[in-house]
PDB file with SEQRES, HELIX, SHEET and CRYST1 records, atoms N, CA, C and O in Angstrom:
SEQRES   1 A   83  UNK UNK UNK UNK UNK UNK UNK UNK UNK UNK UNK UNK UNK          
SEQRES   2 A   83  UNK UNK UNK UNK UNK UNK UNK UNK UNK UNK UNK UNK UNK          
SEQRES   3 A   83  UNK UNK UNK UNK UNK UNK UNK UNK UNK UNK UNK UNK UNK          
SEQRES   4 A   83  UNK UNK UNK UNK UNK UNK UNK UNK UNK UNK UNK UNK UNK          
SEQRES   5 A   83  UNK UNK UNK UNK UNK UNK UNK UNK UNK UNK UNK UNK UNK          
SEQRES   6 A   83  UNK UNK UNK UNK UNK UNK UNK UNK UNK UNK UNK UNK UNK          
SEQRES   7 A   83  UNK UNK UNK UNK UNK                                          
HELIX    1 AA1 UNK A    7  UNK A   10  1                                   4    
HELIX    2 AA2 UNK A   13  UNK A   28  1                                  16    
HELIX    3 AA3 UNK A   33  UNK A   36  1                                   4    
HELIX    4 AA4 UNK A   38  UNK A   52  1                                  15    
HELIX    5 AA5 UNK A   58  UNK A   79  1                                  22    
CRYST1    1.000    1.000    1.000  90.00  90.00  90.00 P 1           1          
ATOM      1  N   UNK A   1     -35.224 -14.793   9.032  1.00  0.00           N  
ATOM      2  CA  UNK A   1     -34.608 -13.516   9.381  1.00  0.00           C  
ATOM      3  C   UNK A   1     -33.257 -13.772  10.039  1.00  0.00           C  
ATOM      4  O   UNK A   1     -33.089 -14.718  10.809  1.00  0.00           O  
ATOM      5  N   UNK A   2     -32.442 -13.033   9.765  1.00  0.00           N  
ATOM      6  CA  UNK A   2     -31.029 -13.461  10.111  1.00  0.00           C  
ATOM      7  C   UNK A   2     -30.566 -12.265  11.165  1.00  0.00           C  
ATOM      8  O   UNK A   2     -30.145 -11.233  10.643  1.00  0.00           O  
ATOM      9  N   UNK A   3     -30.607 -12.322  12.346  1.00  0.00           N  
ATOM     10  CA  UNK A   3     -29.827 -11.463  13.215  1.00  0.00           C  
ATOM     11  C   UNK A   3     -28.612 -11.410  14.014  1.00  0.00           C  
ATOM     12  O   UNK A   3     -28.290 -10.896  15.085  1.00  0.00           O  
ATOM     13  N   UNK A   4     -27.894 -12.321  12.869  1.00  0.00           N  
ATOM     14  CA  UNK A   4     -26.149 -12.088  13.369  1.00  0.00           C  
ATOM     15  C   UNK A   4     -25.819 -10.533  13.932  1.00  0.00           C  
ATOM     16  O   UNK A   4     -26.887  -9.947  13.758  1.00  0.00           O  
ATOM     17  N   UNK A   5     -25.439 -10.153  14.166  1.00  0.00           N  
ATOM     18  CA  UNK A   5     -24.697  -8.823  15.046  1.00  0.00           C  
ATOM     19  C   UNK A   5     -23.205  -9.257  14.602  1.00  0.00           C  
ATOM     20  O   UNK A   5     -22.870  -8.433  13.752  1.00  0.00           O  
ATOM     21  N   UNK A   6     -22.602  -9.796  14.719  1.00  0.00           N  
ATOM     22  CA  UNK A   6     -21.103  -9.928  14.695  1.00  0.00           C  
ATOM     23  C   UNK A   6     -20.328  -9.665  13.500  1.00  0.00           C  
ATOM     24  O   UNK A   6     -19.289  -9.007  13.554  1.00  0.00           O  
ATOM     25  N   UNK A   7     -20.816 -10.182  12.351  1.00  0.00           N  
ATOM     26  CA  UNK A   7     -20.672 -10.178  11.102  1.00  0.00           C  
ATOM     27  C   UNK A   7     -20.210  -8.845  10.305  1.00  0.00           C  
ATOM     28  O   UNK A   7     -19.252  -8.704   9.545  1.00  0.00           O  
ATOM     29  N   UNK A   8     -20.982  -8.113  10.630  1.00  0.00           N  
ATOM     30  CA  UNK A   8     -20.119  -6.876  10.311  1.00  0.00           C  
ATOM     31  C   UNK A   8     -19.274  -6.052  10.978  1.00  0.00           C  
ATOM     32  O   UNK A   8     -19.007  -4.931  10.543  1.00  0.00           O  
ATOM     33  N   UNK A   9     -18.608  -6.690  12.473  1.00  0.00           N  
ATOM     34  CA  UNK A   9     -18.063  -6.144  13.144  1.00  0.00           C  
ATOM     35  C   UNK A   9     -16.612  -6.678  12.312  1.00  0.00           C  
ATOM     36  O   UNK A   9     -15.653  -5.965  12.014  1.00  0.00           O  
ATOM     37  N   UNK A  10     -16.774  -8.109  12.052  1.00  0.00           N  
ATOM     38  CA  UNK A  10     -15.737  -8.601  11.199  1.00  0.00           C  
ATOM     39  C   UNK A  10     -15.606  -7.791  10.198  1.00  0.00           C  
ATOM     40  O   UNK A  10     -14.548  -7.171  10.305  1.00  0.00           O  
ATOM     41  N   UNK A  11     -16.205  -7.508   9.260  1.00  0.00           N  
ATOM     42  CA  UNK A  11     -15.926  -7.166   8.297  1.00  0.00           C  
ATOM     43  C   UNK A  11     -15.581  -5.613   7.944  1.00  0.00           C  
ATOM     44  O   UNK A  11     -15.216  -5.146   6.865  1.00  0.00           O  
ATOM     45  N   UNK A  12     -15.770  -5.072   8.973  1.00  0.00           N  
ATOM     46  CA  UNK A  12     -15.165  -3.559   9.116  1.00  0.00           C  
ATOM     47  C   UNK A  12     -13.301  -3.786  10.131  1.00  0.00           C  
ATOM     48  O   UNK A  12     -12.308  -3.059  10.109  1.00  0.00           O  
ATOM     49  N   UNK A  13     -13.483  -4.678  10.637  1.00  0.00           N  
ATOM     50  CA  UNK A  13     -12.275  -4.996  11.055  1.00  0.00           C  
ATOM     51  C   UNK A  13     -10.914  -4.286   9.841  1.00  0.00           C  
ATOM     52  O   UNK A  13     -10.419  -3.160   9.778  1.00  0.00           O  
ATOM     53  N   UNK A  14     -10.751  -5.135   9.288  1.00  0.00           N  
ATOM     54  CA  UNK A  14      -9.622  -4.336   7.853  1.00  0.00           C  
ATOM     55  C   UNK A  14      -9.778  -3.120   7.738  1.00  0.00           C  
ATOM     56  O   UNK A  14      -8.822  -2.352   7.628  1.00  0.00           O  
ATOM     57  N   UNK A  15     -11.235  -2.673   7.747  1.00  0.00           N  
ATOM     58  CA  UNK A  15     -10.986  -1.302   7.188  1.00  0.00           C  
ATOM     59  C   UNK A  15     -10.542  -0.271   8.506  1.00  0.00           C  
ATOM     60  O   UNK A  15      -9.878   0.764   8.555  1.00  0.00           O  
ATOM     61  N   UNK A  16     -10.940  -0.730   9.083  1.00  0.00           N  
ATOM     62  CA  UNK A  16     -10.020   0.141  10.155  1.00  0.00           C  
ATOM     63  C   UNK A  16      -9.023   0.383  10.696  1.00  0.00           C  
ATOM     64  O   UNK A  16      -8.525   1.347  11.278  1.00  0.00           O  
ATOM     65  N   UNK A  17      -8.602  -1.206  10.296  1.00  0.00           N  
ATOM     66  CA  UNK A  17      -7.070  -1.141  10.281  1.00  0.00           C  
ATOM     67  C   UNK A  17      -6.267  -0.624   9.678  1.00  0.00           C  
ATOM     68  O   UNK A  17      -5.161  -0.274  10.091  1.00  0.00           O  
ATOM     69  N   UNK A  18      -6.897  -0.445   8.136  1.00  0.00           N  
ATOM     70  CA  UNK A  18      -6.697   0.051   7.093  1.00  0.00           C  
ATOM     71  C   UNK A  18      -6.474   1.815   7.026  1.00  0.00           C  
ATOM     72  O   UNK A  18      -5.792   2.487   6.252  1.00  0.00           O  
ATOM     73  N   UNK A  19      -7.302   2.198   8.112  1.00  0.00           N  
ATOM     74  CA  UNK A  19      -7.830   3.748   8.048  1.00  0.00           C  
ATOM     75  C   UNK A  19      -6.875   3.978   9.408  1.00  0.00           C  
ATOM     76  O   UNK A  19      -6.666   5.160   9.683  1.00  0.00           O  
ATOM     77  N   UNK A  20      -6.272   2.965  10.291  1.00  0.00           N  
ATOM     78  CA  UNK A  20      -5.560   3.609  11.001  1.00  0.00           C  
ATOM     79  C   UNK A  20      -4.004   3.808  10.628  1.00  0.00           C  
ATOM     80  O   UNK A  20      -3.238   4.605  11.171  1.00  0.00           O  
ATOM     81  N   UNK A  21      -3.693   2.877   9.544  1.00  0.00           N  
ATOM     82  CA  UNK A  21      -2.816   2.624   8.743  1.00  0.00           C  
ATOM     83  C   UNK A  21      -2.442   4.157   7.864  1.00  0.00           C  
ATOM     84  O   UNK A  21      -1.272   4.536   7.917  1.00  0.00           O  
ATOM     85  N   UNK A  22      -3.218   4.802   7.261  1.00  0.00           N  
ATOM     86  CA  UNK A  22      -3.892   5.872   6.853  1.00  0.00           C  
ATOM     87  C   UNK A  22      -3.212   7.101   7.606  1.00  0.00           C  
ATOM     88  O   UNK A  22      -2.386   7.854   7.088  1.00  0.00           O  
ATOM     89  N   UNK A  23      -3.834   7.207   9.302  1.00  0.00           N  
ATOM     90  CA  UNK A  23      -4.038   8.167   9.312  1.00  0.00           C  
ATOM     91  C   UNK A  23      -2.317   8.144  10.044  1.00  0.00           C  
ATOM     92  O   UNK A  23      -1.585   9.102  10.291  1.00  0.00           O  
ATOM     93  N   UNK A  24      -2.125   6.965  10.202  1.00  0.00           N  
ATOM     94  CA  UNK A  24      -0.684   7.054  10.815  1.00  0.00           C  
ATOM     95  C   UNK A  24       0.294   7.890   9.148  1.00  0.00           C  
ATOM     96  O   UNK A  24       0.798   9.013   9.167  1.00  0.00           O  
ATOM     97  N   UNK A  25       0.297   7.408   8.529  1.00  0.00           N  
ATOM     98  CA  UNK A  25       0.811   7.890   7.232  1.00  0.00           C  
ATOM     99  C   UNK A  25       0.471   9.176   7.239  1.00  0.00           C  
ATOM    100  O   UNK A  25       1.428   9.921   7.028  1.00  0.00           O  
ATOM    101  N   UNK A  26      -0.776   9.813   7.442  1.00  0.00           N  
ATOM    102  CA  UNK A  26      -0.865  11.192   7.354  1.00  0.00           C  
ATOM    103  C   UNK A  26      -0.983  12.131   8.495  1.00  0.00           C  
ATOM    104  O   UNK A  26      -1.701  13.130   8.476  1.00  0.00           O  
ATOM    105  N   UNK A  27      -0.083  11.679   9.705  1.00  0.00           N  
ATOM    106  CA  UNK A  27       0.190  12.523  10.797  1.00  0.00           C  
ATOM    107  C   UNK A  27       1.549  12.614  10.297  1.00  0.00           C  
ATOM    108  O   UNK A  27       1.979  13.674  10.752  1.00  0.00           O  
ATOM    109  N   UNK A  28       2.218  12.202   9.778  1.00  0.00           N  
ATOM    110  CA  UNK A  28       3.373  13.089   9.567  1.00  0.00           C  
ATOM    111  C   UNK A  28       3.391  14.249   8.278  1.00  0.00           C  
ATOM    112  O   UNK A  28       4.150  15.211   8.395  1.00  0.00           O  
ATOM    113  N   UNK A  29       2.707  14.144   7.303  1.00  0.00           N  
ATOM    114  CA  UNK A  29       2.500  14.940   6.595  1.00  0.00           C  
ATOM    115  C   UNK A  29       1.381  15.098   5.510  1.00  0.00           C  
ATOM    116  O   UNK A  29       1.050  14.049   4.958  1.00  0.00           O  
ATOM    117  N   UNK A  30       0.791  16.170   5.146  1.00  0.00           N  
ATOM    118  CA  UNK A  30      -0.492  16.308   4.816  1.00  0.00           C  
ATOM    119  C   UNK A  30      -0.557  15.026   3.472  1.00  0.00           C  
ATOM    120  O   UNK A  30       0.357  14.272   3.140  1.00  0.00           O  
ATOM    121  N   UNK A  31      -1.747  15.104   2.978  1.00  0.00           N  
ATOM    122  CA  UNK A  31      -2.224  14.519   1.403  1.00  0.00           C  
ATOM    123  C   UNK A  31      -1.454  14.912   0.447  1.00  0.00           C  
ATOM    124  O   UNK A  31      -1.075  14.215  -0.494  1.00  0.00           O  
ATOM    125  N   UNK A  32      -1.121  16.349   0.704  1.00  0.00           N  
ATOM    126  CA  UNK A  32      -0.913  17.060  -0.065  1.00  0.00           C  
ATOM    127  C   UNK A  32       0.797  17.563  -0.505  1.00  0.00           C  
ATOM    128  O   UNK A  32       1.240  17.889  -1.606  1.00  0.00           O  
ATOM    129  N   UNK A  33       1.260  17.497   0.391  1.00  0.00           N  
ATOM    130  CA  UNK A  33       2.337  17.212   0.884  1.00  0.00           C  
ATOM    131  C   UNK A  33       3.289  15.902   0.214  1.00  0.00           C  
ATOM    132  O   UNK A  33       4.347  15.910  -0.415  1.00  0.00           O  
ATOM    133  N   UNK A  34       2.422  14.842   0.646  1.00  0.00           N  
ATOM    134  CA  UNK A  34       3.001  13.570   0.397  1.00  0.00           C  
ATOM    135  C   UNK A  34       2.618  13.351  -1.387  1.00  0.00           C  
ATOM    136  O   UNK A  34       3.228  12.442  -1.949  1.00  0.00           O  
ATOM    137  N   UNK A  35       1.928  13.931  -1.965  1.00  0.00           N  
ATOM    138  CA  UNK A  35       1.686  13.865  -3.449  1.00  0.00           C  
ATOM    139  C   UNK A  35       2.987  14.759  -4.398  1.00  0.00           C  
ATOM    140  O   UNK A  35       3.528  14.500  -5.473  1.00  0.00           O  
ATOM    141  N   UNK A  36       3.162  15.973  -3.345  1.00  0.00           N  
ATOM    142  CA  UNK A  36       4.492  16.426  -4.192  1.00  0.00           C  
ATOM    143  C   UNK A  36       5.788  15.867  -3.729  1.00  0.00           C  
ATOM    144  O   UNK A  36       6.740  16.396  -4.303  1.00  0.00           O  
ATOM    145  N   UNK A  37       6.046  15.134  -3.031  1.00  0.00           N  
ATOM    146  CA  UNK A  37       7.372  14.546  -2.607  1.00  0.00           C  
ATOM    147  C   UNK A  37       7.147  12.863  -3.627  1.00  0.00           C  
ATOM    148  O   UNK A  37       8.144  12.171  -3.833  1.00  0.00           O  
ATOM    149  N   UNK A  38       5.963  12.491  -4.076  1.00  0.00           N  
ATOM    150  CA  UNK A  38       5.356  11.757  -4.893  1.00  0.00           C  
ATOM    151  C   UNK A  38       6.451  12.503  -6.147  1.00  0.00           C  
ATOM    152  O   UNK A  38       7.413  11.892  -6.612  1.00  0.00           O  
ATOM    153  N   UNK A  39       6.152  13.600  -6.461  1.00  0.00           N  
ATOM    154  CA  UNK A  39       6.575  14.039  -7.786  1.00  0.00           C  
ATOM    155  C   UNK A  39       7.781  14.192  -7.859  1.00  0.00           C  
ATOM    156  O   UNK A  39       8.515  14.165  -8.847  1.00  0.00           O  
ATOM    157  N   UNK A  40       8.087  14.417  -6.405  1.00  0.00           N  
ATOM    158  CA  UNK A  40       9.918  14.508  -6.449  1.00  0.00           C  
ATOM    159  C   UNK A  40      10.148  13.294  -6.911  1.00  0.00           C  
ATOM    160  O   UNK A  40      10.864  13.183  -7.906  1.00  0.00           O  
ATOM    161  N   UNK A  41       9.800  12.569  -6.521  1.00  0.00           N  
ATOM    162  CA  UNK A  41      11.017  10.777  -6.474  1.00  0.00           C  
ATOM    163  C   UNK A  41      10.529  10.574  -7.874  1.00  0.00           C  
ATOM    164  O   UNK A  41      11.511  10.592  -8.616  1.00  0.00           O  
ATOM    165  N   UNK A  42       9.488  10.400  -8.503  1.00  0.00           N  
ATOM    166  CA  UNK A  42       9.091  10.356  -9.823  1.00  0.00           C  
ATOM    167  C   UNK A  42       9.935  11.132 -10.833  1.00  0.00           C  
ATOM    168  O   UNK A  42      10.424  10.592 -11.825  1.00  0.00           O  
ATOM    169  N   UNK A  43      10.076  12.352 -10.551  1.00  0.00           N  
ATOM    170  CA  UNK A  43      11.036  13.029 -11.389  1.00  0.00           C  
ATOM    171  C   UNK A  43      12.299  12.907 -11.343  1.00  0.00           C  
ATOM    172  O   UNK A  43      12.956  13.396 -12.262  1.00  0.00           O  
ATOM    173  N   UNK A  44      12.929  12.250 -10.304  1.00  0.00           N  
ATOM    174  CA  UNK A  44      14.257  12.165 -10.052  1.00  0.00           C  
ATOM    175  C   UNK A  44      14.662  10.873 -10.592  1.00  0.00           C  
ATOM    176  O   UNK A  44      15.800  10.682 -11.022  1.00  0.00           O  
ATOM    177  N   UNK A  45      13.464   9.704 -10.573  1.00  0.00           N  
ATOM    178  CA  UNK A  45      13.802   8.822 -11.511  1.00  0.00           C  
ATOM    179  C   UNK A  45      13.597   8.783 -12.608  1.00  0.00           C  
ATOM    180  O   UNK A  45      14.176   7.824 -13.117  1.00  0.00           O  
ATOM    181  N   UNK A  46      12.542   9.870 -13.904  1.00  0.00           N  
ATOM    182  CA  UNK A  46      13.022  10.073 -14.718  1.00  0.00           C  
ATOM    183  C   UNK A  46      14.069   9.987 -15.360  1.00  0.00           C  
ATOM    184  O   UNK A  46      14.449   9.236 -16.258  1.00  0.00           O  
ATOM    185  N   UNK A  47      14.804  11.379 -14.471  1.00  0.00           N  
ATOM    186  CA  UNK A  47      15.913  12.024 -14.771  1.00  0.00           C  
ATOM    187  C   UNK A  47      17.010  11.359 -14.982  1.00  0.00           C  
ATOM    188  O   UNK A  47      17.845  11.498 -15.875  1.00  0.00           O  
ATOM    189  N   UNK A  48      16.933  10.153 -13.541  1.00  0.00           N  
ATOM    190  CA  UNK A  48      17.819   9.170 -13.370  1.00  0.00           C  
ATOM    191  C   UNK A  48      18.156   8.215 -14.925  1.00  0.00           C  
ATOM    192  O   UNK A  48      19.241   8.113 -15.496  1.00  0.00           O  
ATOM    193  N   UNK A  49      16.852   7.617 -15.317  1.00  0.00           N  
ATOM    194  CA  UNK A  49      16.535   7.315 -17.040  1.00  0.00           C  
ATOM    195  C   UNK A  49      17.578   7.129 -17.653  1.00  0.00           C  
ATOM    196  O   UNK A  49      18.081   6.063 -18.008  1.00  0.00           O  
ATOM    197  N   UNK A  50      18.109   8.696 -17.865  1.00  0.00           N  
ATOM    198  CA  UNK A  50      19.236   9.090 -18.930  1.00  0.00           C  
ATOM    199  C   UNK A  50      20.293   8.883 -18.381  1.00  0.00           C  
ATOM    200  O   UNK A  50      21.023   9.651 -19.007  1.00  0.00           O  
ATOM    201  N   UNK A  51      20.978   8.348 -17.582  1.00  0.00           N  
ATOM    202  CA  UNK A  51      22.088   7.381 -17.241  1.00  0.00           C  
ATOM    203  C   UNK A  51      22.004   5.920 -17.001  1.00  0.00           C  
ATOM    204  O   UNK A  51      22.996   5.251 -17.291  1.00  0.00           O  
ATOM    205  N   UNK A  52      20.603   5.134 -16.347  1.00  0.00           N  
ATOM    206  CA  UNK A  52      20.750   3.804 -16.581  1.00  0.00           C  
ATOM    207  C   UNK A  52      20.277   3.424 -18.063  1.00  0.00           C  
ATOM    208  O   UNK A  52      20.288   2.267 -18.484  1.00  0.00           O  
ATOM    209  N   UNK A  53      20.014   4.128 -18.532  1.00  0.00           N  
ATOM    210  CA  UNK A  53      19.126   3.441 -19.898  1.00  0.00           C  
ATOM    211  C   UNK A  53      17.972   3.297 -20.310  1.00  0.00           C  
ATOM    212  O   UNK A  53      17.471   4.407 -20.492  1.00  0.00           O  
ATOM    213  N   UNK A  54      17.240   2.422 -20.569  1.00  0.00           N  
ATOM    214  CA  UNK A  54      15.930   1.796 -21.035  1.00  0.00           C  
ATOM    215  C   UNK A  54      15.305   1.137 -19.868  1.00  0.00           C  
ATOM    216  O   UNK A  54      16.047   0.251 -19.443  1.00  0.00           O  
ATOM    217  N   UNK A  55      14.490   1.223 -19.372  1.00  0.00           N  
ATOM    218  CA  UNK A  55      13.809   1.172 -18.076  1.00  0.00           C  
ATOM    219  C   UNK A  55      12.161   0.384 -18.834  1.00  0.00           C  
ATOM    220  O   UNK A  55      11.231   1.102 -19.200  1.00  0.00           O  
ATOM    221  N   UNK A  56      12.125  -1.206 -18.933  1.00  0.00           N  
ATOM    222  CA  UNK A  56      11.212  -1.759 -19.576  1.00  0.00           C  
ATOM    223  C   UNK A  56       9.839  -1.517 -18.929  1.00  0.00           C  
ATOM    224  O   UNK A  56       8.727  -1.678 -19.432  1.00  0.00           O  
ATOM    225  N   UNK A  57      10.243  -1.004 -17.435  1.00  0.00           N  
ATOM    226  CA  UNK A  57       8.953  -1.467 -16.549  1.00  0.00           C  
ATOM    227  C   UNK A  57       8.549   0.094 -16.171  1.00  0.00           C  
ATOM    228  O   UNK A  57       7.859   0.414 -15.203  1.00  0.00           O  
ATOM    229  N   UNK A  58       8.970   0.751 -16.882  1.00  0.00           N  
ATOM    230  CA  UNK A  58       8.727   2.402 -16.811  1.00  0.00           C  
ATOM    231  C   UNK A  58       7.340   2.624 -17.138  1.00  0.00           C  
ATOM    232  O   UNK A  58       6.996   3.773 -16.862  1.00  0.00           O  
ATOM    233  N   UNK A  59       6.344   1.842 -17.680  1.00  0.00           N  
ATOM    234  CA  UNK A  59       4.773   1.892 -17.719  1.00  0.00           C  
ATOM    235  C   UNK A  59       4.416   1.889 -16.103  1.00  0.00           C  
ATOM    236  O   UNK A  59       4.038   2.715 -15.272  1.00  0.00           O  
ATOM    237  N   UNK A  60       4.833   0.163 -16.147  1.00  0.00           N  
ATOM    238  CA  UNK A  60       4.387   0.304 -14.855  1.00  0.00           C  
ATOM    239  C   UNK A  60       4.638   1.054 -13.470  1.00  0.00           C  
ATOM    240  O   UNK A  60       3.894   1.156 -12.495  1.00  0.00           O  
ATOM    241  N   UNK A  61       5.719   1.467 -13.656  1.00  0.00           N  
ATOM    242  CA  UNK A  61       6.098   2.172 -12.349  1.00  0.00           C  
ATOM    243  C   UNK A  61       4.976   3.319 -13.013  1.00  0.00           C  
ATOM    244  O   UNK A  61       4.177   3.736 -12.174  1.00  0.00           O  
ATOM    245  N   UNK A  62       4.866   3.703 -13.965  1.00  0.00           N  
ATOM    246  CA  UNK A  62       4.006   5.383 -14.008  1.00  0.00           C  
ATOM    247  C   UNK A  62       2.614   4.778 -13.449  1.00  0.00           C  
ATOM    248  O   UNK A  62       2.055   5.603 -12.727  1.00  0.00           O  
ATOM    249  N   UNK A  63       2.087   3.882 -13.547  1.00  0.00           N  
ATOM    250  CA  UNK A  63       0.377   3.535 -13.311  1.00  0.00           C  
ATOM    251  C   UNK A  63       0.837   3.625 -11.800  1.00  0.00           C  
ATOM    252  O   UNK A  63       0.476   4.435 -10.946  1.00  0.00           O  
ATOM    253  N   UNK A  64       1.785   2.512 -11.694  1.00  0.00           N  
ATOM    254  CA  UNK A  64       1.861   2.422 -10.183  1.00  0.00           C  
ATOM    255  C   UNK A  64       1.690   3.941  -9.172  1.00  0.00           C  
ATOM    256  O   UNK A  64       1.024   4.032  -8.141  1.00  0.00           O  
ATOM    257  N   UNK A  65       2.305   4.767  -9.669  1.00  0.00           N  
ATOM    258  CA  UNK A  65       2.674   6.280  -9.163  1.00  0.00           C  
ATOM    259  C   UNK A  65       1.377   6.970  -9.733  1.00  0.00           C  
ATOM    260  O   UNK A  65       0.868   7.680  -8.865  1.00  0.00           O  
ATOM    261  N   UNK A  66       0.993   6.975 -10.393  1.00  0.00           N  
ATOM    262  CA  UNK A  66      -0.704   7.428 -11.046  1.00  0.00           C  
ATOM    263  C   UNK A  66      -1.721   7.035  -9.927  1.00  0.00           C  
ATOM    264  O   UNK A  66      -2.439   7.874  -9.382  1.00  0.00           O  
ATOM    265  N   UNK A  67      -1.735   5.628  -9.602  1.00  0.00           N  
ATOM    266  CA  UNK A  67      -2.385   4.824  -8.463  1.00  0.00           C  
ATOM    267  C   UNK A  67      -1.978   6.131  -6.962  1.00  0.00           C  
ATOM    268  O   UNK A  67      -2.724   6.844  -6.291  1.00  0.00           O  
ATOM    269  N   UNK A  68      -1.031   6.004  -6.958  1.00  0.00           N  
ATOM    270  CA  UNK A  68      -0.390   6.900  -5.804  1.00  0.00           C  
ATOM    271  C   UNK A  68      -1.264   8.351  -5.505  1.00  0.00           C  
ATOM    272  O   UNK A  68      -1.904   8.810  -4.558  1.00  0.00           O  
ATOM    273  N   UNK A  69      -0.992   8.677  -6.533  1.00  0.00           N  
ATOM    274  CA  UNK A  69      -1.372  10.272  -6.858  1.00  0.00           C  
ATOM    275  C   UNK A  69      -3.184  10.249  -6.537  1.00  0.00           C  
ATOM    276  O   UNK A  69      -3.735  10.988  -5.722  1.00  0.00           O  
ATOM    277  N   UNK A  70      -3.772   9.383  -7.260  1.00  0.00           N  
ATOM    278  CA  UNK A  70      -5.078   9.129  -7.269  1.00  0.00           C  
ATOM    279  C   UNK A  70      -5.794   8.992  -5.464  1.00  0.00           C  
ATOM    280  O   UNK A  70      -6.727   9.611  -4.954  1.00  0.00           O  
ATOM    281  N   UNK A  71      -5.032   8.094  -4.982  1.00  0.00           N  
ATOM    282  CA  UNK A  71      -4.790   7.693  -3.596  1.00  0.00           C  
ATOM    283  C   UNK A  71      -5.017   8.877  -2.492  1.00  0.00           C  
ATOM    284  O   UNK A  71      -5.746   8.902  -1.500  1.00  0.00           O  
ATOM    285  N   UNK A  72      -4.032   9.943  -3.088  1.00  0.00           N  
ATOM    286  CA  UNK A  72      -3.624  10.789  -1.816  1.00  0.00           C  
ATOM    287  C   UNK A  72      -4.566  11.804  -2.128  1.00  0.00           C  
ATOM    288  O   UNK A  72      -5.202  12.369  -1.238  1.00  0.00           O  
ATOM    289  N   UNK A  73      -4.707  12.089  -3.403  1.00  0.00           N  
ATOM    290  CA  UNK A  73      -6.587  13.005  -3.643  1.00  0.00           C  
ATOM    291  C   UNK A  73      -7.816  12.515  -2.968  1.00  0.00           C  
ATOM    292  O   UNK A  73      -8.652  13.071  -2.255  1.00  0.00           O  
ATOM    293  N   UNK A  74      -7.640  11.046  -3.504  1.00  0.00           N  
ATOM    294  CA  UNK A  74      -9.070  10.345  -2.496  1.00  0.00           C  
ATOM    295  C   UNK A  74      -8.944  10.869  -1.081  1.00  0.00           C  
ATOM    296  O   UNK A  74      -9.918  11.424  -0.572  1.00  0.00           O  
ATOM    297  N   UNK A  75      -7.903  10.744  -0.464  1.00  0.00           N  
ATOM    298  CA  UNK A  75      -7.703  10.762   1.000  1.00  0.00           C  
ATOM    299  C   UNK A  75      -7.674  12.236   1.327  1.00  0.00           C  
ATOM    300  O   UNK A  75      -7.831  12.523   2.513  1.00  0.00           O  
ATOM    301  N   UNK A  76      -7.449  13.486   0.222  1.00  0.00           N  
ATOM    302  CA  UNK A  76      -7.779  14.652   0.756  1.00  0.00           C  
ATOM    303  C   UNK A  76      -8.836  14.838   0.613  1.00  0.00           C  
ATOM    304  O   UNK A  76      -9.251  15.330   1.663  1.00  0.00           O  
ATOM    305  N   UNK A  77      -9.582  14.752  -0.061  1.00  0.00           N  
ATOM    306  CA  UNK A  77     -10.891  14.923  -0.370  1.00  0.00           C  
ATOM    307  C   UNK A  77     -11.475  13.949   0.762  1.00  0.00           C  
ATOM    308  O   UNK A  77     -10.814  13.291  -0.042  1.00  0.00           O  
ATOM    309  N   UNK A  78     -11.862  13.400   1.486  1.00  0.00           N  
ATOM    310  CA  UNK A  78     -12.221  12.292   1.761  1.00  0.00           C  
ATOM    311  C   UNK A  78     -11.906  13.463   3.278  1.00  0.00           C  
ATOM    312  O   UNK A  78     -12.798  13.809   4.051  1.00  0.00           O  
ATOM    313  N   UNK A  79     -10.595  13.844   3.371  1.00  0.00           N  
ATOM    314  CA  UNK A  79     -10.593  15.314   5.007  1.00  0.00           C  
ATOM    315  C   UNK A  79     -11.423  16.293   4.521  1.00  0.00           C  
ATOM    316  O   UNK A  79     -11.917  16.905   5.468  1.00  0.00           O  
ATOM    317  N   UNK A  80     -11.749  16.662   3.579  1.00  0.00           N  
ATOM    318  CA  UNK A  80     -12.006  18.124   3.493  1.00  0.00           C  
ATOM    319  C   UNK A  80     -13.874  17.889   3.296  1.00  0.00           C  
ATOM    320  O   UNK A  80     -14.641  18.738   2.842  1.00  0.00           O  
ATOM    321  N   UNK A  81     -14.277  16.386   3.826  1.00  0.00           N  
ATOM    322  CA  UNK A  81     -15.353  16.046   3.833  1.00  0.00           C  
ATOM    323  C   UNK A  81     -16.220  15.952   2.550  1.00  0.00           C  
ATOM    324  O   UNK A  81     -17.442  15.877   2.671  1.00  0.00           O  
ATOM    325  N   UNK A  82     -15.632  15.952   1.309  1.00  0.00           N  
ATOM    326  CA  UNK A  82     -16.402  15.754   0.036  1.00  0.00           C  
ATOM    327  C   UNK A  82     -16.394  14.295  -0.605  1.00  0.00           C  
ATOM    328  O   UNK A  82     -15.733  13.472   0.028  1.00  0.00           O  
ATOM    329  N   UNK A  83     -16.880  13.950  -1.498  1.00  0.00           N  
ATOM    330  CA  UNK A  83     -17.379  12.897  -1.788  1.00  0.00           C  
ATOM    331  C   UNK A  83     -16.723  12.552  -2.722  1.00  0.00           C  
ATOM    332  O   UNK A  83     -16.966  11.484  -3.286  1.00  0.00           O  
TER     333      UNK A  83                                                      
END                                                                             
C-alpha cells in the first residue's frame, strides 16, 4: 500500500500555476471578450494578406488561432460551471 501524501501536491503544482496564469489573463477581460479581439487581429491579418502576398504558414497561424478560439470557450464554459 503506498501512502505518499506529497505526490499529488506536486503534481497539481503546474496546474495551478497554470489556472493562476488563467485567471490573471481573464481579470482584465472576459472569455468572451478576448475571443472577439481574437477575431479582430485574425481579420486584420487577413486583410493585411493582400499587400504582403502569399503567406505559406497561413494554415498554421489559422489552427494556431482555432486552438485560441477553442481555449477561450473551454475557459467560459468552464465559469459558467458546465462541463
Amino acid at each position: 500500500m503506498n501512502t505518499e501524501t506529497h505526490a499529488p501536491e506536486i503534481a497539481e503544482s503546474p496546474l495551478l500555476a497554470y489556472g493562476k496564469e488563467v485567471a490573471k489573463l481573464l481579470s482584465s477581460s472576459s472569455a468572451e471578450n478576448w475571443s472577439n479581439e481574437l477575431w479582430t487581429i485574425f481579420t486584420g491579418y487577413i486583410i493585411s494578406l493582400k499587400e504582403q502576398g502569399h503567406a505559406p504558414e497561413l494554415c498554421d497561424t489559422y489552427f494556431s488561432f482555432k486552438e485560441l478560439l477553442d481555449f477561450f470557450a473551454k475557459v467560459e464554459r468552464i465559469g459558467r460551471g458546465d462541463k
